[in-house]
Phi, psi and omega in degrees: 000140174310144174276131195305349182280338216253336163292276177335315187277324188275351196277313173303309173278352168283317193286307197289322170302310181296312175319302181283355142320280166321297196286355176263356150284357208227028152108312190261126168259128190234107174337140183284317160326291185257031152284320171303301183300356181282311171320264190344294188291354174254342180273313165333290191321310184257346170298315189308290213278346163283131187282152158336148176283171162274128152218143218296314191284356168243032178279133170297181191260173187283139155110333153267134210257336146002125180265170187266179197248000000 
């Protein structure tokens, strides 16, 4: 399964892509520079803003009170 940041972030460049689609049927044309920088900055934003997935193979062993380095 995907790490949920790595989901968030592409879910994310699918929405802005499809929004700036939309908004040129409807008429507004939005320069491909800043579609792209709209991209960026929201796929950066939920990537930043999604918590890690858990996974099992990287759990500390019991007992350790150690912060990772």
């Amino acid at each position: 399964m995907p790490e949920k940041k790595v989901t968030a972030a592409t879910l994310a460049g699918a929405i802005v892509t499809i929004l700036v689609w939309v908004l040129s049927l409807a008429g507004i044309d939005i320069p491909g520079e800043v579609a792209a920088a709209i991209t960026t900055v929201l796929v950066a934003a939920s990537a930043y803003l999604t918590p890690h997935s858990h996974r099992a193979d990287l759990a500390r062993p019991a007992g350790d009170t150690q912060p990772s380095a």
